[in-house]
C-alpha positions, 0 to 999 in steps of 0.5 A, a space after each residue: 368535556 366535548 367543547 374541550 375536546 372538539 376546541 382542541 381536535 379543531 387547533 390540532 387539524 389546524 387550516 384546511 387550505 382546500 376546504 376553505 377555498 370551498 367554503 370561500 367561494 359557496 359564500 361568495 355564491 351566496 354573496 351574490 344572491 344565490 339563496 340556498 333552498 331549505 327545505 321543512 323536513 331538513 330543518 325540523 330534522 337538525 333542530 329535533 334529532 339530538 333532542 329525539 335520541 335523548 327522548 329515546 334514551 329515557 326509556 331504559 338503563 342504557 340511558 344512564 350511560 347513553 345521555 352523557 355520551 349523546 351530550 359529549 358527542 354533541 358538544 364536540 362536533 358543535 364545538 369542532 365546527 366552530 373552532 375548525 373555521 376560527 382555524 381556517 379563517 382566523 378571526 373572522 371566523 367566529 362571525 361565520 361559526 355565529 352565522 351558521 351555528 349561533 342558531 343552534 348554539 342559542 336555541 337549540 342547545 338549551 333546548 337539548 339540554 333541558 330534554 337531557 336532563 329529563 331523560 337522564 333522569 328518568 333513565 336512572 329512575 328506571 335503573 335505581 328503585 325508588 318510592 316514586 315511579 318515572 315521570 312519563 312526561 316533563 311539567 307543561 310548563 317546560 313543555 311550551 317552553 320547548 316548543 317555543 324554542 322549537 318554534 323559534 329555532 325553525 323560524 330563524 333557521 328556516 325562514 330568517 337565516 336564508 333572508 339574511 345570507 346573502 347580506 351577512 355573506 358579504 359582509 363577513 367576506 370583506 373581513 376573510 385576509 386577502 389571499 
């Protein structure tokens, strides 16, 4: 529902001509070598907020309600996000919402998934009794899987990625229409 809905609020804004000539002109600043820093905490905090605000949402009842709501709002501004530059670029849009959201889309998106699943599931066995008591943690086993992804997520984004734009950049700028 959130991919539909941010896929659609995205065609309805439609292109931004202010907004892109931003975006245009930060890329061909990278383009030319302009590298920007990334710092560790920034990126360790756009991997793990959702996953964090499920976690906490695990604790108690409101979780029930509060995980599908998190899921909903997180599907949508990704989805937004990548639609409103297919809107505003056209085709070549979809390398830059892969360039700047693939990472989160591939690894971090399972990885809130699978955290989701989890909490939502303990939330209601919090709310519904049943002979079991909660889980207070998943399997090991998804345990390393998480932090792998994590691992991997923070390595692509925080080292790769910026070894990488510039490059990338200039290649998807000699895609964007003249003019």
């Amino acid at each position: 529902m959130g991919v539909l809905l941010g896929s659609i609020f995205a065609a309805l804004g439609g292109r931004h001509p202010q907004f892109s000539d931003q975006l245009t002109s930060y890329f061909q600043s990278v383009a030319q070598g302009t590298v920007p820093s990334v710092s560790f905490w920034s990126t360790v905090w756009d991997i793990l907020c959702w996953p964090l605000l499920l976690v906490l949402l695990s604790f108690g009842p409101p979780g029930v309600v509060g995980v599908p709501c998190v899921l909903l709002i997180r599907c949508f501004l990704l989805s937004y996000a990548c639609s409103s530059f297919v809107a505003m670029f056209g085709l070549s849009g979809l390398g830059w919402g892969a360039l700047f959201f693939g990472i989160s889309a591939i690894l971090v998106l399972p990885l809130t998934l699978y955290v989701a699943k989890w909490s939502f599931t303990n939330a209601l066995r919090k709310c519904i009794p049943q002979e079991s008591s909660a889980k207070l943690l998943p399997p090991w086993s998804a345990l390393v899987c998480c932090g792998a992804l994590f691992g991997l997520s923070y390595f692509l984004q925080g080292h790769l990625l910026p070894f990488l734009l510039p490059g990338l950049c200039q290649k998807l700028l000699s895609m964007l229409p003249l003019g």
